[in-house]
MDTraj code that builds the backbone (N, CA, C; nanometers):
import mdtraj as md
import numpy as np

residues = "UNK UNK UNK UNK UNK UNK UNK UNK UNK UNK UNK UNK UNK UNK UNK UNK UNK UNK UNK UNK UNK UNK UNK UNK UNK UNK UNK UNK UNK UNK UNK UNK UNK UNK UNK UNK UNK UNK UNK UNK UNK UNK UNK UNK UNK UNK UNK UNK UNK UNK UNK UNK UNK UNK UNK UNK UNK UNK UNK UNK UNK UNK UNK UNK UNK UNK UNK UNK UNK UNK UNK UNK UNK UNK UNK UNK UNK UNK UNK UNK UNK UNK UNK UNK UNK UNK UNK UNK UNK UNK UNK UNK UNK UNK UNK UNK UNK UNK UNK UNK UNK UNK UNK UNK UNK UNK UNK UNK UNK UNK UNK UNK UNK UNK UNK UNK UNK UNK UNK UNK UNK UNK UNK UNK UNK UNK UNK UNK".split()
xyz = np.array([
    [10.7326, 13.4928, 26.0246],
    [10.6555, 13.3768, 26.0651],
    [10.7506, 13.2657, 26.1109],
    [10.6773, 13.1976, 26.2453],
    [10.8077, 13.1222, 26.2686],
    [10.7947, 12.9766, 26.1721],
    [10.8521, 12.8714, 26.1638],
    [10.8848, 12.8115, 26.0851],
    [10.7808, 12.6428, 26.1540],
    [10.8157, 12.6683, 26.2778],
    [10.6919, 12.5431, 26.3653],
    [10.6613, 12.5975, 26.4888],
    [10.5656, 12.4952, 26.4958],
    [10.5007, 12.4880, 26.6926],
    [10.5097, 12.3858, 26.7203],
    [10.4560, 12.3982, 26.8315],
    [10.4505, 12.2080, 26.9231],
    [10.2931, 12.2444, 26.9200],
    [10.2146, 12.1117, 26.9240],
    [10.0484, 12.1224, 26.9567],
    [10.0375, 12.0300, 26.9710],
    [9.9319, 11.9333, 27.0024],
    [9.8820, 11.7828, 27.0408],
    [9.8967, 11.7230, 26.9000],
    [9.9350, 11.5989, 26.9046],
    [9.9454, 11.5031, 26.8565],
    [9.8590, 11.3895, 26.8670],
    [9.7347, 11.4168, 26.7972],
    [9.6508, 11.2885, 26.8656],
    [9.7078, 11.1158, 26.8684],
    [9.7103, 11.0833, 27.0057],
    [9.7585, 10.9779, 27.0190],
    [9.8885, 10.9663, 27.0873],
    [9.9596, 11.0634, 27.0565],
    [10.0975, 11.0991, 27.0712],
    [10.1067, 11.1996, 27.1878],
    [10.0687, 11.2354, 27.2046],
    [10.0874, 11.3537, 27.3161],
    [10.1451, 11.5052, 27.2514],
    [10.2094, 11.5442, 27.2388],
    [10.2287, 11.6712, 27.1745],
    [10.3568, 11.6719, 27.0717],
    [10.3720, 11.7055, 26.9598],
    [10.4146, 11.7340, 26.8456],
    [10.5033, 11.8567, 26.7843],
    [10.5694, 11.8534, 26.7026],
    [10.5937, 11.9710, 26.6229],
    [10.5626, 11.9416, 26.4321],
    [10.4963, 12.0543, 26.4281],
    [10.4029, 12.0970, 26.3221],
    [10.4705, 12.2074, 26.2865],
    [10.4914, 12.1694, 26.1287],
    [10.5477, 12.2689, 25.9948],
    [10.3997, 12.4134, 26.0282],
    [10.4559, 12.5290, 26.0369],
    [10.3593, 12.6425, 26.0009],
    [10.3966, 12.7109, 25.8608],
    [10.4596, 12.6585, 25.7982],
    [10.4392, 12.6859, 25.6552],
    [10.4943, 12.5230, 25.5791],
    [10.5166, 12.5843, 25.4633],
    [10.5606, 12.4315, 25.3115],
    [10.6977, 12.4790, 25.3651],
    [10.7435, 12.3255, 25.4032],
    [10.9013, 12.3059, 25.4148],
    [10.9392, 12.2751, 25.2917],
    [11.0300, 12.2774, 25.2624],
    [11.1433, 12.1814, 25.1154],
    [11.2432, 12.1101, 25.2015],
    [11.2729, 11.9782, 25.1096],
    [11.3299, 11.9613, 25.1447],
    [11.5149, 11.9624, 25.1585],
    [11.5946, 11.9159, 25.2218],
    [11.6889, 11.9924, 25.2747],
    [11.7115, 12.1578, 25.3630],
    [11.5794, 12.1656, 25.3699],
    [11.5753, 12.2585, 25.4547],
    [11.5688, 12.2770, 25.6219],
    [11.7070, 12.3152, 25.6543],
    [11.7233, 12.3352, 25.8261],
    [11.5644, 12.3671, 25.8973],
    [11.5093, 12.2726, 25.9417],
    [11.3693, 12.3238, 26.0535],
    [11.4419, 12.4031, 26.1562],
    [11.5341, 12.3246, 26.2462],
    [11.5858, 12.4418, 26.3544],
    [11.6970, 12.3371, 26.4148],
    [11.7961, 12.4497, 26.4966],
    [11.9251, 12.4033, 26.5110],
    [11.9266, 12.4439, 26.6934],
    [11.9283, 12.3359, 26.7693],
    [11.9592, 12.3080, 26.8886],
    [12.0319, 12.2754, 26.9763],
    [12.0384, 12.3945, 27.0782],
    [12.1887, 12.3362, 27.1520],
    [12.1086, 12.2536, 27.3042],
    [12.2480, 12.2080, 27.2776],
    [12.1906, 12.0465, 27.4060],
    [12.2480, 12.0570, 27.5380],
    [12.2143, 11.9829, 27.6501],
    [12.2156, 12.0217, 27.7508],
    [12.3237, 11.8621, 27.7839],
    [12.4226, 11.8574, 27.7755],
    [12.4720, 11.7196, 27.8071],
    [12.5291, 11.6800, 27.9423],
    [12.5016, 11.5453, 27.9969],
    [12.5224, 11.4861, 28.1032],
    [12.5997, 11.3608, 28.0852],
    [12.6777, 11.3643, 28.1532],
    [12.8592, 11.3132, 28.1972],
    [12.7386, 11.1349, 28.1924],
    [12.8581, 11.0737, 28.1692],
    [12.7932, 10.8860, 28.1754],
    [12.7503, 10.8317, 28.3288],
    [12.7816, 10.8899, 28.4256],
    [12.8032, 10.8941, 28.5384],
    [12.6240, 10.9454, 28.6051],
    [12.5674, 11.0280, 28.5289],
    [12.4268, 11.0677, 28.5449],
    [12.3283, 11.0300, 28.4781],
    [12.3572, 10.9197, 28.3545],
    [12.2649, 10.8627, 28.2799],
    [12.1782, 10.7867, 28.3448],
    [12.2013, 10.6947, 28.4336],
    [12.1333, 10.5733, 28.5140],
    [12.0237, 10.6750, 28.5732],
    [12.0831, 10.8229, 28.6590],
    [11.9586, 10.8543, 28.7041],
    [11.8642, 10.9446, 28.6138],
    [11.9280, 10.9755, 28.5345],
    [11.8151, 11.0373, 28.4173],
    [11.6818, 10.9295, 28.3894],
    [11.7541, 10.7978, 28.3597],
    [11.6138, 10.6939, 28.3647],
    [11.5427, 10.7022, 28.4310],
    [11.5733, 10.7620, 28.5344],
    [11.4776, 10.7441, 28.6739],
    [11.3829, 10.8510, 28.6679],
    [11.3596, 10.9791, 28.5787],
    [11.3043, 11.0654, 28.5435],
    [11.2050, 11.0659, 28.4346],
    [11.1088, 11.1426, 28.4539],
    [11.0394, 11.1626, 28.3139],
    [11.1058, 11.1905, 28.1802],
    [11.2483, 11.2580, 28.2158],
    [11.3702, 11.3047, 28.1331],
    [11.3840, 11.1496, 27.9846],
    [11.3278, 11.0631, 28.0720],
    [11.3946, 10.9478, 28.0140],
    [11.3778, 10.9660, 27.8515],
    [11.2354, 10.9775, 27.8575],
    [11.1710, 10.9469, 27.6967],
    [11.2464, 11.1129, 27.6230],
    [11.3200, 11.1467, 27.6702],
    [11.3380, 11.2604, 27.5952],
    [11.5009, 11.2835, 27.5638],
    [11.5562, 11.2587, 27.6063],
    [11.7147, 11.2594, 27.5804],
    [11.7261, 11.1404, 27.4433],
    [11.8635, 11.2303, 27.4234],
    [11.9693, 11.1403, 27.2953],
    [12.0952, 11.0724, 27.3738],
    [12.0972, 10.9821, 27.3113],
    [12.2443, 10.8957, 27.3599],
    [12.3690, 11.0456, 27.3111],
    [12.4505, 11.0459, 27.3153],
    [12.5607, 11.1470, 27.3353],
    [12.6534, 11.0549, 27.3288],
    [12.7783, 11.1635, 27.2345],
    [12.9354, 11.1539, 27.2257],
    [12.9693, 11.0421, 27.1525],
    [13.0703, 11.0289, 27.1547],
    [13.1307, 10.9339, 27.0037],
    [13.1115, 10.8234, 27.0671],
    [13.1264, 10.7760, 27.1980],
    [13.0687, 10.6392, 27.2243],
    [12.9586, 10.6667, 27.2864],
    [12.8410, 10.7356, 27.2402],
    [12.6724, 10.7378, 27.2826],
    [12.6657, 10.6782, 27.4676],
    [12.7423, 10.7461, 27.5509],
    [12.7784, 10.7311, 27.6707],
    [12.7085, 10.7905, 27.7336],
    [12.7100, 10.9740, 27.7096],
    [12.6742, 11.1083, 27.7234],
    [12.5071, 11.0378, 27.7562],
    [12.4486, 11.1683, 27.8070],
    [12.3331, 11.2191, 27.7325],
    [12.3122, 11.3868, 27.6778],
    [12.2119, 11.4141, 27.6079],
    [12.1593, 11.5420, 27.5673],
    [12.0472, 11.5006, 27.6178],
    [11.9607, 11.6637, 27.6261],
    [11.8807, 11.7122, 27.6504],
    [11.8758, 11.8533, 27.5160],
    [11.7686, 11.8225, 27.4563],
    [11.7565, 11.9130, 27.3521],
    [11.6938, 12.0032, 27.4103],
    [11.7439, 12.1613, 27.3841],
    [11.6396, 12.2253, 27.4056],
    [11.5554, 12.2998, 27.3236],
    [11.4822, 12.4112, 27.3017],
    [11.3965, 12.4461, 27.1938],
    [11.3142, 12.3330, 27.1595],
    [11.2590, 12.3175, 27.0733],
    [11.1407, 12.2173, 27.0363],
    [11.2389, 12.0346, 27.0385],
    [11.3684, 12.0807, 27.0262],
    [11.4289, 11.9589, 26.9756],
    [11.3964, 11.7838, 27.0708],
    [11.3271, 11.8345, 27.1939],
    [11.3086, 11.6718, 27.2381],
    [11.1744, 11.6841, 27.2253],
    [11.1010, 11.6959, 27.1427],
    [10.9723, 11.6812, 27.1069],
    [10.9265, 11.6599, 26.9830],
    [11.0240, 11.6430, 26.9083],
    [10.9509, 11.5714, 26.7703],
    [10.9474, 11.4151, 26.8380],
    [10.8130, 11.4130, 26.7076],
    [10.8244, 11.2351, 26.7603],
    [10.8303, 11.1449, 26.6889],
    [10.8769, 11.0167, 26.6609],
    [10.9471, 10.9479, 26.5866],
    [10.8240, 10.8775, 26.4892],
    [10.8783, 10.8593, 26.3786],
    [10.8230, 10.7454, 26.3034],
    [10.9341, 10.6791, 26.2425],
    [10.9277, 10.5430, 26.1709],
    [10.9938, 10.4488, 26.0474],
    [10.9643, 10.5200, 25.9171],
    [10.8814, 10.6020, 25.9486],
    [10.9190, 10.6549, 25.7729],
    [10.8932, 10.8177, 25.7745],
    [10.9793, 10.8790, 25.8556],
    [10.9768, 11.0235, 25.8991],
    [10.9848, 11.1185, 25.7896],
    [10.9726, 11.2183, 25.7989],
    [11.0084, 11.3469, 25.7403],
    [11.1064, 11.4163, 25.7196],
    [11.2151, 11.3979, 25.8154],
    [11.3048, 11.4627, 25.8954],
    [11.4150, 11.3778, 25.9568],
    [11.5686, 11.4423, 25.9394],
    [11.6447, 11.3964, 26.0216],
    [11.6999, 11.4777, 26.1291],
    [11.7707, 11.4346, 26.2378],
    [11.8319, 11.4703, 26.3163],
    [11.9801, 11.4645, 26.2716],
    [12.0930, 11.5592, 26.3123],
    [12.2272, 11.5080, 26.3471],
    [12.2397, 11.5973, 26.4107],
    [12.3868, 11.5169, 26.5014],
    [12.4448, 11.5543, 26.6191],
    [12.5409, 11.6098, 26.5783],
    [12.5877, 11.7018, 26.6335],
    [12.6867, 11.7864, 26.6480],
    [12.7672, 11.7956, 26.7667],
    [12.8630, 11.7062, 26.7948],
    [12.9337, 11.7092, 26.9089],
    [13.0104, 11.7783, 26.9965],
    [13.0499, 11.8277, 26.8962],
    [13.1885, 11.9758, 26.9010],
    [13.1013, 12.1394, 26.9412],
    [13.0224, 12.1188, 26.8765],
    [12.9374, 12.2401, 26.9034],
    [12.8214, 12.2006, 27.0209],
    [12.8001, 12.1031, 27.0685],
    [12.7144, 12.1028, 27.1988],
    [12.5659, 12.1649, 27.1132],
    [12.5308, 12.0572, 26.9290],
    [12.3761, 12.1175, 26.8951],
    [12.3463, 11.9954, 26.8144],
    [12.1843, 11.9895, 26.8436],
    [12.1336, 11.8979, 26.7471],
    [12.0693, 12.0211, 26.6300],
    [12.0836, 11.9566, 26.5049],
    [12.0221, 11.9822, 26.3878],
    [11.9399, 11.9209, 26.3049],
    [11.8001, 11.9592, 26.3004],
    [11.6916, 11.8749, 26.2369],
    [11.6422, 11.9566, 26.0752],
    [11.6212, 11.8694, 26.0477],
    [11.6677, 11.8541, 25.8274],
    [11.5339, 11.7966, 25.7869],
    [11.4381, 11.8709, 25.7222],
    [11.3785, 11.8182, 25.5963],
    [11.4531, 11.7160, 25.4878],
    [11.4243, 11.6277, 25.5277],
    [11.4567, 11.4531, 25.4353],
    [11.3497, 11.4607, 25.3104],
    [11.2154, 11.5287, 25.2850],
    [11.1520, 11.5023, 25.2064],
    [11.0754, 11.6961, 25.2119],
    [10.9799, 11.6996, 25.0999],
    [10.8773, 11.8545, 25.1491],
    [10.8137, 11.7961, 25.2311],
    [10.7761, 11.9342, 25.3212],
    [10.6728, 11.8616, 25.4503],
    [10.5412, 12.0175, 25.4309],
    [10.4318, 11.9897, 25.4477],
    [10.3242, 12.0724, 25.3866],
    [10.3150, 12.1466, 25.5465],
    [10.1997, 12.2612, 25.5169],
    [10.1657, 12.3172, 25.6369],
    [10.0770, 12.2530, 25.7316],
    [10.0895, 12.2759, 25.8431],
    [10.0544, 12.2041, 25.9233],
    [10.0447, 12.0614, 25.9479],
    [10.1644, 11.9802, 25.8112],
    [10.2309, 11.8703, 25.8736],
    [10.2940, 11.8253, 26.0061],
    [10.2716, 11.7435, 26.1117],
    [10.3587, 11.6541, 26.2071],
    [10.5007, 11.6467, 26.1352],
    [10.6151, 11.7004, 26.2051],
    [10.7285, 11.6447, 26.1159],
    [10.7950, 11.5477, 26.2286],
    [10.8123, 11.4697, 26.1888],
    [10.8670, 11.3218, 26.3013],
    [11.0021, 11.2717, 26.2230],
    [11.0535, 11.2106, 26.3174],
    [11.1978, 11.1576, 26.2778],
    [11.2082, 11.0531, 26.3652],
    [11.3176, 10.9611, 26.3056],
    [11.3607, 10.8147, 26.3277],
    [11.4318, 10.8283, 26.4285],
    [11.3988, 10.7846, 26.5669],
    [11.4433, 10.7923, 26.7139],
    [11.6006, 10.7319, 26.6740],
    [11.5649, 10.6281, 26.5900],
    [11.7330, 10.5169, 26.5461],
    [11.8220, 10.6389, 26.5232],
    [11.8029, 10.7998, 26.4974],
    [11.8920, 10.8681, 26.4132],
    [11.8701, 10.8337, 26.2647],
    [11.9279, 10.6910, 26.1704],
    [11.8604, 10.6760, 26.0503],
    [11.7762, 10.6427, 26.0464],
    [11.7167, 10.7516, 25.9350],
    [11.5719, 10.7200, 25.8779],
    [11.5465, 10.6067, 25.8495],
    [11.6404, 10.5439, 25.7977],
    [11.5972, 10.4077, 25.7433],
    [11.5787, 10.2835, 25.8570],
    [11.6807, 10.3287, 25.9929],
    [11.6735, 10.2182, 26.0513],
    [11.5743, 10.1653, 26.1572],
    [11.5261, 10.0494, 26.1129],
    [11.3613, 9.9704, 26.1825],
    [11.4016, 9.9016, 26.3079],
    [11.5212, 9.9396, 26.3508],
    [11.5346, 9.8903, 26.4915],
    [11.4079, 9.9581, 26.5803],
    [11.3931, 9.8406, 26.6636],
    [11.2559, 9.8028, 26.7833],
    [11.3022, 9.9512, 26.8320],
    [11.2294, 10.0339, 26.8413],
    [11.2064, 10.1439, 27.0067],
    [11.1626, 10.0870, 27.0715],
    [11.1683, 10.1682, 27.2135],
    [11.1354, 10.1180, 27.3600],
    [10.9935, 10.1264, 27.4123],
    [10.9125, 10.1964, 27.3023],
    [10.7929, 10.1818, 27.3296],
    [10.7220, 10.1319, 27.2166],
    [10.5514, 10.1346, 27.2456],
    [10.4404, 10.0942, 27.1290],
    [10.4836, 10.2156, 27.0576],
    [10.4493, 10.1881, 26.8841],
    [10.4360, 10.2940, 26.7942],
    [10.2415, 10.2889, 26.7845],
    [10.2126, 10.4088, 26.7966],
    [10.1032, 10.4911, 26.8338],
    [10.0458, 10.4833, 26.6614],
    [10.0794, 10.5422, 26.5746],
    [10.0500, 10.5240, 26.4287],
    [10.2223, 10.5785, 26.2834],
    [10.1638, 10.4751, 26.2461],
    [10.3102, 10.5850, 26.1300],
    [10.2688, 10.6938, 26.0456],
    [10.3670, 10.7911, 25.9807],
    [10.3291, 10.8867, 25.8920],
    [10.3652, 10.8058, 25.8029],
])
top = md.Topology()
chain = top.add_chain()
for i, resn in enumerate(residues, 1):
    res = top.add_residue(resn, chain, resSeq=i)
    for name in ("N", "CA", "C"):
        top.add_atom(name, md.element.get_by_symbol(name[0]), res)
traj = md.Trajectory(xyz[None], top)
Protein backbone atom coordinates (compact mmCIF):
# COMPACT_ATOMS: atom_id res chain seq x y z
CA UNK A 1 0.00 0.00 0.00
CA UNK A 2 1.39 3.18 -0.95
CA UNK A 3 1.93 5.47 1.89
CA UNK A 4 -0.13 8.87 0.14
CA UNK A 5 -2.01 10.44 -2.80
CA UNK A 6 -2.66 13.84 -3.99
CA UNK A 7 -6.72 14.54 -4.15
CA UNK A 8 -8.58 17.92 -3.81
CA UNK A 9 -8.16 19.91 -1.08
CA UNK A 10 -11.24 21.78 -0.52
CA UNK A 11 -10.34 25.29 -0.82
CA UNK A 12 -6.87 24.52 -1.60
CA UNK A 13 -6.76 23.01 -4.79
CA UNK A 14 -5.17 19.62 -4.53
CA UNK A 15 -3.33 17.97 -1.61
CA UNK A 16 -1.43 15.07 -0.29
CA UNK A 17 -3.30 12.72 2.01
CA UNK A 18 -1.80 10.04 4.52
CA UNK A 19 -3.44 6.47 3.07
CA UNK A 20 -2.67 4.88 6.18
CA UNK A 21 -1.69 6.11 10.34
CA UNK A 22 1.65 7.83 9.95
CA UNK A 23 3.93 8.07 13.28
CA UNK A 24 5.66 10.33 13.85
CA UNK A 25 9.28 10.69 12.67
CA UNK A 26 8.35 8.78 10.00
CA UNK A 27 9.94 9.46 6.32
CA UNK A 28 6.44 10.18 4.09
CA UNK A 29 8.73 10.26 0.95
CA UNK A 30 12.11 11.36 -0.25
CA UNK A 31 12.46 13.60 -3.43
CA UNK A 32 14.81 14.40 -5.91
CA UNK A 33 14.68 18.00 -7.26
CA UNK A 34 14.98 19.47 -10.39
CA UNK A 35 17.35 22.63 -9.75
CA UNK A 36 17.75 25.88 -11.68
CA UNK A 37 21.01 28.01 -11.82
CA UNK A 38 20.08 31.89 -10.14
CA UNK A 39 20.24 33.10 -13.55
CA UNK A 40 16.60 31.30 -14.37
CA UNK A 41 14.81 32.19 -11.23
CA UNK A 42 13.35 35.65 -12.46
CA UNK A 43 11.82 33.60 -15.29
CA UNK A 44 10.46 30.80 -13.31
CA UNK A 45 8.22 33.71 -11.68
CA UNK A 46 6.94 34.26 -14.81
CA UNK A 47 5.40 30.71 -14.78
CA UNK A 48 2.78 28.84 -13.08
CA UNK A 49 6.14 27.06 -11.76
CA UNK A 50 6.13 29.98 -9.38
CA UNK A 51 3.85 28.74 -6.50
CA UNK A 52 5.70 25.55 -6.59
CA UNK A 53 9.46 25.71 -6.30
CA UNK A 54 11.87 25.95 -3.12
CA UNK A 55 14.47 28.61 -2.76
CA UNK A 56 17.78 26.35 -3.29
CA UNK A 57 21.51 26.11 -2.14
CA UNK A 58 23.28 27.48 0.78
CA UNK A 59 22.50 30.98 -0.26
CA UNK A 60 18.62 30.05 -1.31
CA UNK A 61 19.74 31.54 -4.88
CA UNK A 62 18.96 28.15 -6.74
CA UNK A 63 15.63 26.96 -7.34
CA UNK A 64 14.07 23.27 -7.00
CA UNK A 65 11.42 21.82 -8.49
CA UNK A 66 10.26 18.82 -6.45
CA UNK A 67 9.30 16.03 -8.10
CA UNK A 68 6.98 13.09 -6.99
CA UNK A 69 4.26 14.53 -4.81
CA UNK A 70 6.95 16.88 -3.22
CA UNK A 71 5.61 20.43 -4.71
CA UNK A 72 2.24 19.69 -3.65
CA UNK A 73 1.90 19.51 -0.12
CA UNK A 74 0.42 22.55 1.11
CA UNK A 75 1.43 24.68 3.79
CA UNK A 76 0.01 25.50 7.10
CA UNK A 77 1.48 27.46 10.61
CA UNK A 78 0.82 24.52 12.42
CA UNK A 79 1.66 21.56 9.96
CA UNK A 80 2.15 18.00 10.32
CA UNK A 81 5.21 17.63 8.58
CA UNK A 82 8.58 18.88 7.76
CA UNK A 83 10.55 19.33 4.82
CA UNK A 84 14.52 19.30 4.55
CA UNK A 85 16.77 19.95 1.93
CA UNK A 86 19.34 18.02 0.94
CA UNK A 87 21.80 19.80 -1.14
CA UNK A 88 24.51 17.42 -1.90
CA UNK A 89 22.17 14.82 -2.95
CA UNK A 90 19.91 17.03 -5.32
CA UNK A 91 16.49 15.63 -2.66
CA UNK A 92 13.91 17.03 -0.60
CA UNK A 93 12.79 14.91 2.42
CA UNK A 94 9.40 15.20 4.08
CA UNK A 95 9.07 13.93 7.98
CA UNK A 96 6.13 13.29 10.15
CA UNK A 97 6.64 16.17 12.97
CA UNK A 98 3.60 14.73 14.82
CA UNK A 99 1.07 11.09 14.01
CA UNK A 100 -0.91 11.98 11.09
CA UNK A 101 -4.26 9.60 10.81
CA UNK A 102 -5.64 8.11 7.55
CA UNK A 103 -6.78 10.12 5.22
CA UNK A 104 -5.24 13.16 6.93
CA UNK A 105 -4.05 16.43 4.62
CA UNK A 106 -0.38 16.39 5.65
CA UNK A 107 0.82 20.14 5.11
CA UNK A 108 4.01 21.77 6.04
CA UNK A 109 5.42 25.24 6.84
CA UNK A 110 6.30 26.86 3.34
CA UNK A 111 8.98 28.99 5.99
CA UNK A 112 10.77 25.33 6.06
CA UNK A 113 10.27 25.82 10.12
CA UNK A 114 7.39 24.64 11.46
CA UNK A 115 7.42 27.10 13.83
CA UNK A 116 8.11 30.00 11.65
CA UNK A 117 4.86 32.61 11.17
CA UNK A 118 6.59 34.54 8.63
CA UNK A 119 3.80 36.24 6.10
CA UNK A 120 3.57 33.82 2.79
CA UNK A 121 2.90 35.27 -0.45
CA UNK A 122 -0.48 34.38 -0.52
CA UNK A 123 -4.09 34.30 1.53
CA UNK A 124 -4.06 31.25 3.95
CA UNK A 125 -7.25 29.36 2.76
CA UNK A 126 -7.82 27.59 6.41
CA UNK A 127 -5.24 26.11 9.09
CA UNK A 128 -4.90 22.46 10.26
Amino acid sequence: MTLICVKDAPGKGRGVFAQRNLKKDEVIETCPVIVLPPEEVNTLELTQLYNYYFAWGADSREAAIALGYGSLYNHSYTPNAKYQKDFSNGLLKYVCIKDIQKDEEITINYNCDPEDRTPVWFDIVSQN
